[in-house]
C-alpha positions, 0 to 999 in steps of 0.5 A: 648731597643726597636725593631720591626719585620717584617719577624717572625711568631709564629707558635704554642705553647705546654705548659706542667705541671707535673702530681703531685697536690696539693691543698691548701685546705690539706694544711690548717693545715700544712702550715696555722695553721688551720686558716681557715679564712686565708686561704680563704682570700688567695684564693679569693685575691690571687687566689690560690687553685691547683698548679703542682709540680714535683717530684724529678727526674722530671726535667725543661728538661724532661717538656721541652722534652715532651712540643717539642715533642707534639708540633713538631708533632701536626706542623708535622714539621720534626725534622731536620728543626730546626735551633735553641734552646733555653731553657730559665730557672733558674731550669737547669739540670747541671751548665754545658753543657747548658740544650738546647744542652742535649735537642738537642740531646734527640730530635735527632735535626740536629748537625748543630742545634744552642743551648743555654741556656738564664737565665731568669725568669718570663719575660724570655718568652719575652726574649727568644721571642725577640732572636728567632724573632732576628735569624729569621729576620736576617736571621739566621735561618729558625725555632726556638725551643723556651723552657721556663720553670722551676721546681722552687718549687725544690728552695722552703721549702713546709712549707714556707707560702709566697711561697710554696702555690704560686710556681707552675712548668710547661715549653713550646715549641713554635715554630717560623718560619722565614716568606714565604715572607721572603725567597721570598725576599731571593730568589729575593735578591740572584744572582746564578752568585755570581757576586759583585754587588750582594753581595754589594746589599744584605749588602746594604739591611742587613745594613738597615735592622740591623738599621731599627730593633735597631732604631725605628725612622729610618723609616719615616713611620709606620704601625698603629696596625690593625685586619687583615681584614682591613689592607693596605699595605704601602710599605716603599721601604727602609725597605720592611716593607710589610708582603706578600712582592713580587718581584714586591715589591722588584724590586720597592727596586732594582730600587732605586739603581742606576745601578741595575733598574729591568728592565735595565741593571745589573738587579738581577732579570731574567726572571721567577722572573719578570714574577712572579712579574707581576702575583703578583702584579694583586692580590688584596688580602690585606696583613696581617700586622704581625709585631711584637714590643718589648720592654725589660728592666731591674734594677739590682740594685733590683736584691736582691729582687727575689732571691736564695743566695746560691747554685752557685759560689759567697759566699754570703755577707752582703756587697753585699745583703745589705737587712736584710730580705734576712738574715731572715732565719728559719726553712722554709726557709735556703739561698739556699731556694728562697726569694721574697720581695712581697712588692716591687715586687707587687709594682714594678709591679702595679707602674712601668709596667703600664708604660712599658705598654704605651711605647709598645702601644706607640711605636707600635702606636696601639689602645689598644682597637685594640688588641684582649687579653692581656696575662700577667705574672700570678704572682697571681690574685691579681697582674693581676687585679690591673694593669687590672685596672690601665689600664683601661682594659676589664676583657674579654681579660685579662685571669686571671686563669692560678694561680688558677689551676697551681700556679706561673708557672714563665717564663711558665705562660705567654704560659700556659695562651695563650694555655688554653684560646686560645685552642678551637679556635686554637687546629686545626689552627687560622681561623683569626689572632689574635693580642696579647700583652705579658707581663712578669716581675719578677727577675732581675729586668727584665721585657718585653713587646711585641705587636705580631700577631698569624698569620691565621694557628697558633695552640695551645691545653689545656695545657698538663699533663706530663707522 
């Protein structure tokens, strides 16, 4: 599926890794027989050499505690603002309740506060994404608390040679507004009066935006991916597509209704809101274009090749997994332990997302040489740089790290690689935007793909160590 926004922003993000290290080179005669020259061929293709573990009574959760905290008061946001949580893992503290509302409450966030769980993996950042941006642009919510993370290594034998060097623990905290344009819009949009035509205009335009976001051909016009610095404005009056829309934006809206002209009779706008309009529309400053593109699929007929048999309600069965490696077990690794198909997975990944990839650039009708990084999952270094060059993409913008010094951080690699590359320019605010894709795949089969801007303002720091 595919969709566009037009009224979310990303505010921050904090990414945090347990403080226990281990690196590869101690496990050489453990893990790797003493077979040195293994090892090292591991390490330069793979790009494998420190991963972060927690220890057992260090949870997904308790990351994710101290990721929100240091986020929330490097945003100084208060607390009692948030509207939303969401905290996408597959490492939950308990079956049930939902991690997110243990969350909540450790955070003293406001009853009224929203909170769920979303199991997903490696593409779960883009997926908890795309529900935060969806509160936002409909209107639900005003800030999201977006928690993505997981303790995987607590599925995984520390001597199984495929995958304990590999499987690194670590969770974020991002935090997304519902843009200021927006509750401009809402302020327009709203008549203290109460009266019905109000009402019927404000389902009218939450109709077209409902279509507008599930429909990408809906609009006859789209905005070309752009810096900033050089973007126009085009104002489509029937989706009020414009980033910094105005009153005056909204009164041109309100004019194609008939009987609601914001100069005539019946108008929804009063005095103050048309003189605001006015001042508005002397300014010359250029909008920034911050809308945002996803794009999410899945194939659950794969669903056996990234998994965990045993530990939750269904009784595994051969019926069902029909793959005879998953049954493979030995004494590093039992059916409650994880098991990847590396094999399929790199081929899923080299083969089929360079596809995914020119549907997003497609659908955003943006200029890969427009954007300024590409942040992919980092499911190894060997993974990063094939489709890094099957895409033809410049080593520069594409960070290819995060592996190296946390391991496979799963659905946290993605904010992880964001805070480590992004941190010197953003540990005190963007001073100019930046437009980023995001790419994530993993279990499932699920994969995601997304075109966004960190707005001006958007702050991050090197990825933190828990204490």
């Amino acid at each position: 599926m595919k969709a566009t926004f037009h009224n979310t922003s990303i505010k921050g993000i904090y990414t945090i890794v347990p403080p226990k290290v281990i690196d590869i080179d101690s496990e050489l005669d453990t893990i790797y027989k003493g077979d040195k020259k293994g090892l090292e061929r591991i390490k330069k293709v793979i790009g494998l050499q420190t991963r972060h573990i927690a220890e057992k009574h260090i949870t997904a959760s308790d990351l994710g505690l101290q990721a929100a905290t240091r986020l929330l008061e490097s945003l100084e946001v208060e607390r009692d603002s948030i509207d939303a949580l969401i905290f996408v893992t597959q490492s939950p503290d308990y079956f049930c309740p939902a991690s997110a509302c243990y969350l909540q409450g450790k955070l003293g966030l406001s009853q009224s506060c929203l909170s769920f769980d979303i199991n997903q993996a490696c593409a779960g950042y883009l997926y908890g994404l795309y529900v935060a941006h969806s509160l936002c642009d409909s209107g639900s919510a005003n800030r999201v608390l977006l928690i993505v993370g997981d303790t995987l290594s607590k599925f995984v034998n520390p001597l199984d040679s495929n995958l304990a060097p590999m499987m690194g623990d670590g969770v974020s905290a991002t935090l997304l507004e519902r843009s200021s344009n927006s509750s401009l819009r809402h302020s327009v949009l709203s008549d203290k009066s109460g009266s019905a035509s109000s009402f019927s205009l404000r389902r009218t335009l939450s109709a077209s935006h409902s279509q507008d976001l599930h429909n990408p051909d809906f609009s006859s016009q789209s905005l070309e991916c752009r810096d900033s610095s050089d973007t126009e404005s085009q104002a489509d009056s029937t989706k009020l597509e414009s980033s910094n829309t105005t009153n005056a934006a909204a009164e041109g809206f309100l004019s194609d209704f008939s009987g609601f002209g914001a100069k005539g009779e019946g108008s929804l706008l009063n005095a103050n809101d048309r003189a605001l309009s006015e001042q508005s529309a002397k300014s010359t400053k250029k909008p920034t274009q911050n809308k945002h593109y996803f794009e999410l699929g899945s194939d659950g007929s794969k669903f056996h090749q990234l998994i965990i048999p045993e530990g939750a309600c269904r009784i595994p069965t051969k019926e069902i997994i029909t793959d005879s490696k998953v049954w493979q077990t030995s004494e590093t690794r039992s059916l409650k332990d994880l098991y990847m198909d590396g094999a399929e997975i790199f081929s899923f990944a080299v083969s089929t997302y360079p596809k995914t990839f020119q549907g997003i650039i497609d659908y955003a009708q943006c200029d890969k040489d427009r954007i300024d990084y590409f942040f992919f999952h980092q499911a190894n270094k060997y993974i990063v740089d094939n489709i890094t060059r099957s895409l033809g993409l410049p080593k520069e913008k594409v960070p290819n790290t995060t592996t190296n010094k946390y391991g496979n951080l799963s659905g946290c690699s993605i904010p992880a690689t964001i805070c480590d590359t992004l941190a010197e320019l953003a540990s005190n605010g963007l001073e100019t935007p930046l437009r980023v894709h995001l790419a994530g795949f993993g279990a499932g089969l699920a994969w995601g793909n997304a075109v966004v801007t960190l707005d001006k303002g958007f702050k991050c720091q090197k990825v933190g160590v828990y204490e």
